[in-house]
VOLOGU-560868 format. One record per residue: residue in three letters; x, z, y of N, C-alpha, C in turn. Coordinates in pm, whole numbers, plus 50000, padded with zeros to 5 digits. Last residue first. Layout:
N
alaXZYXZYXZY;...
//
This chain:
288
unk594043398448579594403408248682595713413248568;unk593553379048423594533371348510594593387448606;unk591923389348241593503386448155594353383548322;unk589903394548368590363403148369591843405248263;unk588893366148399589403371648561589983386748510;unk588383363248151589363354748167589773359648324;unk586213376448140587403381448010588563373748057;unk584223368348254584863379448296585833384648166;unk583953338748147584363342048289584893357548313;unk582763346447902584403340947916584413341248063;unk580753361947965581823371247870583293358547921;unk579253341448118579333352648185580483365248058;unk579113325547898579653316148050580063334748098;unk577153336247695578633330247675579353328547821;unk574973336547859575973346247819577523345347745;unk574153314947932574313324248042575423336147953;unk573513306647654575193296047726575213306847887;unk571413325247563572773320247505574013315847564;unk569543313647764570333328947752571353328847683;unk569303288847685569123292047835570333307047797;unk567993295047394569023289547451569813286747609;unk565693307847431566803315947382568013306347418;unk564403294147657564693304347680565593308147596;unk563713268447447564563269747598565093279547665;unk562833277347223563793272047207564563272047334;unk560283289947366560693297347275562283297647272;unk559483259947495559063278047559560913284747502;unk558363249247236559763241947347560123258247401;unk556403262447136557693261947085558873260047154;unk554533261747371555273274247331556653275947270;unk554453230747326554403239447487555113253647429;unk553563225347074554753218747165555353227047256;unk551073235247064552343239546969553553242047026;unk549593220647223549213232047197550343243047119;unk550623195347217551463201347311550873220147317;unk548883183047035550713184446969550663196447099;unk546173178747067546563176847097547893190147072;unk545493161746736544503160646880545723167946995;unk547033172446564546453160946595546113154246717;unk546703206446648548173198346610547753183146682;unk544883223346629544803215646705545523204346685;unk546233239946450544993236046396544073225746465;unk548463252846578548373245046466547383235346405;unk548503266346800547923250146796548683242646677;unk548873294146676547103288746710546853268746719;unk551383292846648550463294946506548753285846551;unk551883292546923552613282746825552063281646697;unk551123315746991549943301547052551073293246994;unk552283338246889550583333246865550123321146868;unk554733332247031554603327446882553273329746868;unk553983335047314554113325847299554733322547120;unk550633347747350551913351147305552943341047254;unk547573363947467548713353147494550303356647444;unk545823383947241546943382347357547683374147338;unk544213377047017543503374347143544763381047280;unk545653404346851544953393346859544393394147009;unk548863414846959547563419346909546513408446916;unk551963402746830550963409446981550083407746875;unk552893404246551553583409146681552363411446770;unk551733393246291552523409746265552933415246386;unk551533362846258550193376646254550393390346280;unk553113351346272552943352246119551553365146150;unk554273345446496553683337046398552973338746283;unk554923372546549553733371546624552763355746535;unk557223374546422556303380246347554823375246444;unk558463346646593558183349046438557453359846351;unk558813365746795558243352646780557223349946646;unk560353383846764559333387146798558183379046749;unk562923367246701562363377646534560413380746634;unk563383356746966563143351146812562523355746695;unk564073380747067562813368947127563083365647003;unk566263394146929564553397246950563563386046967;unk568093370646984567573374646830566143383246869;unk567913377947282567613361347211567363362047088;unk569143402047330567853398047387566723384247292;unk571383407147214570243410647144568963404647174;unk572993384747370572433381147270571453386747153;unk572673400947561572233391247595571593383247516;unk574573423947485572873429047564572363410647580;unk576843406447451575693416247364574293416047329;unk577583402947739577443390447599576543392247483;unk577423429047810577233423947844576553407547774;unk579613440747662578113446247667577783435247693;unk581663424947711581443427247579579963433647545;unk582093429448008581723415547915581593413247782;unk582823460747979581413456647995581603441447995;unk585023470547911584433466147795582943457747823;unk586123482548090586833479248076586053465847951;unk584203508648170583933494448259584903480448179;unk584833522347960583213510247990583673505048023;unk587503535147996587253523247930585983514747917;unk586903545348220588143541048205587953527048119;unk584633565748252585283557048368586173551748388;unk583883568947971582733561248060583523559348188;unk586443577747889585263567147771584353561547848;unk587753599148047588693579248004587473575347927;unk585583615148089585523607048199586833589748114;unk585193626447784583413619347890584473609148011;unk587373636947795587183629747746586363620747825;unk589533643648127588283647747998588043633747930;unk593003643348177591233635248215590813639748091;unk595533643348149594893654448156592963652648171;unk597603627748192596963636748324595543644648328;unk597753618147983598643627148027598503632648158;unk595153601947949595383614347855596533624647931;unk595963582448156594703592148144594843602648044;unk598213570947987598163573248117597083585148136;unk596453560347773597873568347765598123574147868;unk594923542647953594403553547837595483561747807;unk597143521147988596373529348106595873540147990;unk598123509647734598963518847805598203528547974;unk595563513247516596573502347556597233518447694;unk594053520947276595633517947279596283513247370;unk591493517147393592523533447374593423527647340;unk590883489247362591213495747491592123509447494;unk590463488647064591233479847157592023487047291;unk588643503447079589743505247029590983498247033;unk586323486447199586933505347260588083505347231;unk586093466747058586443468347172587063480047221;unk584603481646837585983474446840586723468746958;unk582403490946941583533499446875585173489246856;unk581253474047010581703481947153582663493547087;unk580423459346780580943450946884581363463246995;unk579183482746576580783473346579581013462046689;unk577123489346765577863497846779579153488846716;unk575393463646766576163470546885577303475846908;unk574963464446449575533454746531576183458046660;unk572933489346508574333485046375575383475546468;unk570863480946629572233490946694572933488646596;unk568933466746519569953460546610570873471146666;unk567123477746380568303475246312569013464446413;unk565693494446623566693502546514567463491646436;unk564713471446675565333478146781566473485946684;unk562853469146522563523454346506565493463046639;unk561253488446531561773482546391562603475946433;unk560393490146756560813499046736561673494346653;unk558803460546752559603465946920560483475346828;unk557033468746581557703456346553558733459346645;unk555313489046733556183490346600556993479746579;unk554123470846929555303479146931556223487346841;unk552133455846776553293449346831554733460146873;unk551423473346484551583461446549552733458646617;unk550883493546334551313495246431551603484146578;unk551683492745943550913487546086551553490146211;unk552553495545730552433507545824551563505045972;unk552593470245588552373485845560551793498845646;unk553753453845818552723454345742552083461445648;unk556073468445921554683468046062553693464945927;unk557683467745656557123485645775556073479645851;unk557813440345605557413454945494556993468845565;unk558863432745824557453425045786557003436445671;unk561363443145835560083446445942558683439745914;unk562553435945620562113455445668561033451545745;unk562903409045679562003418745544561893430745606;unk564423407545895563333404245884562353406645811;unk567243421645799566223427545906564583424145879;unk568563434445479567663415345553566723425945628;unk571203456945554569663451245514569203440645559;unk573583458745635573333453645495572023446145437;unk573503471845847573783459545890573543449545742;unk573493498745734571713489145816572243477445870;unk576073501945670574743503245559573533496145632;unk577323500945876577613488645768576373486845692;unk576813519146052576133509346083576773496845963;unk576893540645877575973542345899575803525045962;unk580273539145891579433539545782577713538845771;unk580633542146098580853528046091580743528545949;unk579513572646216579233556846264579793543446217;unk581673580345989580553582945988579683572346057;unk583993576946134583973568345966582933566845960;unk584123580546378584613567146376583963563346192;unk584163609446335582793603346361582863586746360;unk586733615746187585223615546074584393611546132;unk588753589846332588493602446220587073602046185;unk587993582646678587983580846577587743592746449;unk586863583346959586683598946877588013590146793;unk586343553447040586963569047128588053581447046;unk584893541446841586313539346849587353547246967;unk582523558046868583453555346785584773554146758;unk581893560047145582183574047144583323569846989;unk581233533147131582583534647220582763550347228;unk579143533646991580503524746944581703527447021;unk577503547547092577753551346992578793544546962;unk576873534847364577453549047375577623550947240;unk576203506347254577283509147315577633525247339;unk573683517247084574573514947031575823512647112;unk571743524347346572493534947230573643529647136;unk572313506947562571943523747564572383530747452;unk571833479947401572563485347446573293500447472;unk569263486647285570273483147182571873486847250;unk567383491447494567423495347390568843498947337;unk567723464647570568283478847659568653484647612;unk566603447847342568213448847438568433461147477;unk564143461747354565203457747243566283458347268;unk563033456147609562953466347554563813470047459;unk563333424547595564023433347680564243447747649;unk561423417547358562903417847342563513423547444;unk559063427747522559283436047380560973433447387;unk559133406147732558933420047761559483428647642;unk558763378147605559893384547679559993401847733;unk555523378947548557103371547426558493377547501;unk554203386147759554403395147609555333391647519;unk554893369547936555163383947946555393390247827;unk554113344147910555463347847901556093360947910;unk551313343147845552243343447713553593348347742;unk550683329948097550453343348048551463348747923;unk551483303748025552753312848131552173327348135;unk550263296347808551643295647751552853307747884;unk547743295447915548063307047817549373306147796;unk547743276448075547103292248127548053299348056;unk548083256747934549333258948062548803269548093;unk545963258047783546953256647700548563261447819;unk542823272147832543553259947898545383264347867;unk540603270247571541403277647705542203263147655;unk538853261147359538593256247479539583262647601;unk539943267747108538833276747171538113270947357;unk541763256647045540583253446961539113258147049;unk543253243347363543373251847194541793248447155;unk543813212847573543323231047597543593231047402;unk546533200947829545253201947749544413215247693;unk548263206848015548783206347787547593205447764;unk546813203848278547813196048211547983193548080;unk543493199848285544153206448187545913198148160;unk542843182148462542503195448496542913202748361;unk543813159248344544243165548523544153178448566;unk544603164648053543973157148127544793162448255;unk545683165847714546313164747842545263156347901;unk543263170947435544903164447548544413172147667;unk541513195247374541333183947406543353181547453;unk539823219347211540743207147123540843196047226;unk537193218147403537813225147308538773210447260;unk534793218147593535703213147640537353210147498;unk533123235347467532403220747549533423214847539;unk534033258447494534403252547403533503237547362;unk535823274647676534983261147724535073253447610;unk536863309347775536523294647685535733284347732;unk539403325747926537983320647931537933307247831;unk541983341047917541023342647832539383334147876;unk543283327048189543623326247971542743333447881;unk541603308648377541603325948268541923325248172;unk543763286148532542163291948467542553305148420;unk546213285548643545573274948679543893281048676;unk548913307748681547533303548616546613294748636;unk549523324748902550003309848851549283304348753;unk549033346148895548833343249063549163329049021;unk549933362148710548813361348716548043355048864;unk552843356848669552013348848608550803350848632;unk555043373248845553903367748922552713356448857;unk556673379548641556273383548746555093385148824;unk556973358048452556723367548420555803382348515;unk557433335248603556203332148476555653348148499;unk560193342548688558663340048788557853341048680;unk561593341748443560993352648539559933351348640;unk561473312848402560593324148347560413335948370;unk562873306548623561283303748629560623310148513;unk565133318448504564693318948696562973315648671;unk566113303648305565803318348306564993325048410;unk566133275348467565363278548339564783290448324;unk568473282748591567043278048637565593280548519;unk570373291748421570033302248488568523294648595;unk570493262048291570123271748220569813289348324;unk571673253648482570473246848418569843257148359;unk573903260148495573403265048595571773260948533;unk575223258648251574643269948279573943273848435;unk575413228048240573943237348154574573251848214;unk577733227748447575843222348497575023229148389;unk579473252848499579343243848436577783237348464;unk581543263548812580123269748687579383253248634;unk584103271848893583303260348894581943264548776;unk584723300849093585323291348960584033280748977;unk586423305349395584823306349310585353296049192;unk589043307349520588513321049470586863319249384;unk589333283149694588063291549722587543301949604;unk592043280949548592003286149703590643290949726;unk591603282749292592153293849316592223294649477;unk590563253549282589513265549255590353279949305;unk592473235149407590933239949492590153252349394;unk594663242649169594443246449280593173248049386;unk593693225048923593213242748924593033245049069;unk596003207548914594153203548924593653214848955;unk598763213049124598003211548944596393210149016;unk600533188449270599893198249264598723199049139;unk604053183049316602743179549200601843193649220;unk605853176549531605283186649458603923181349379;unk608513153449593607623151649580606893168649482;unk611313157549802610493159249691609213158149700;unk613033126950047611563142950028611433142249875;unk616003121950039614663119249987613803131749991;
//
């Protein structure tokens, strides 16, 4: 009798070496895809002048020549929401990098060093991980003013707390394991087992990070821009123009609609890109 081999389900993925990428995250890297265009090239996509009025025209639906219709002021609601996409996504990038840049070189010098700078950095980021972010920053930009890039600064500083215990605990992870042992007995400088041994070793942990600082910024940005505290009046912003078609609401919803959706699609878009992109490279680097 011939045996019969059972072949497991997995096999077509391990012969073409490409894993299968789930439909929301491809959905979701479309999503991210056209708001980069928004971002890019929004001033070549614009239908009208996000800043021109027609207040002939004001508070109206959805017509032909106004897909979302237009705001109080008579602009045209699809002008302003893909102008908008610069200033709502630009600040949180800044944030991320930001956040990255310093709190990964501080978490992974952490759990590097350990002893007094391991105590010192994970004393410093317990204490600003303690504070309600959102109060500080509505108490410093509204006090202190500064607007939108103060808000950028504020919101930046209490996102390294966080960083530094996600790339510190990772690190430490990594110095124990038997390559790092290896590198010590041959003698490698520090600077080189922390940035050419163990980064790379940690970057789906940046990575997942840097992704999800991105999405708490967009959010906290949002929200002070709702509240009056982020871009500067009269700049397209997609929490401005969630406050602005408030007053439209009735007449026409999508003045709101349009930004909010905006808001909700992008952080979530980035969310399942980043989840997908930490378990894909945590899972090709259990199978090396």
């Amino acid at each position: 009798m011939t045996d019969v081999i059972a072949v497991p389900q997995s096999a077509p993925r391990a012969a073409t070496g490409r894993p299968r990428v789930p439909v929301l995250v491809v959905l979701s890297a479309v999503i991210a895809l056209c708001v980069l265009i928004m971002i890019v090239a929004g001033q070549w996509l614009t239908p009208y002048d996000p800043s021109q009025q027609d207040l002939f025209n004001a508070s109206s639906g959805p017509t032909q020549g106004h897909l979302l219709g237009t705001d109080s002021s008579g602009r045209d609601v699809l002008s302003l929401l893909i102008a908008g996409a610069q200033t709502a996504v630009l600040g949180p990038l800044v944030i991320a990098f930001g956040t990255v840049l310093i709190g990964a070189t501080l978490g992974l010098l952490a759990g590097w060093k350990g002893g007094i700078v391991d105590s010192l950095l994970s004393r410093f980021a317990d204490l600003m991980y303690a504070l309600p972010g959102m109060l500080v920053v509505v108490v410093v930009v509204g006090i202190i003013g500064g607007g939108y890039w103060m808000a950028v600064a504020v919101l930046l500083l209490l996102s390294i707390p966080g960083e530094i215990r996600m790339c510190r605990s990772a690190a430490v992870v990594q110095a124990s394991l038997p390559y790092v042992e290896a590198a010590r007995t041959l003698g490698l400088s520090s600077g080189r087992v922390m940035f050419g041994h163990i980064l790379p070793n940690i970057v789906p942990t940046i990575l997942a990070t840097f992704l999800l600082d991105f999405v708490g910024a967009l959010l906290g940005l949002s929200g002070l821009s709702f509240l009056g505290l982020g871009a500067p009046a009269g700049t397209p912003d997609w929490g401005s123009l969630l406050q602005d078609g408030r007053s439209v609401l009735a007449v026409n919803p999508w003045a709101s609609l349009a930004p909010g959706l905006m808001i909700v699609l992008t952080a979530t878009s980035v969310t399942l890109i980043g989840d997908w992109v930490y378990d894909h490279y945590t899972k090709r680097g259990e199978q090396r």
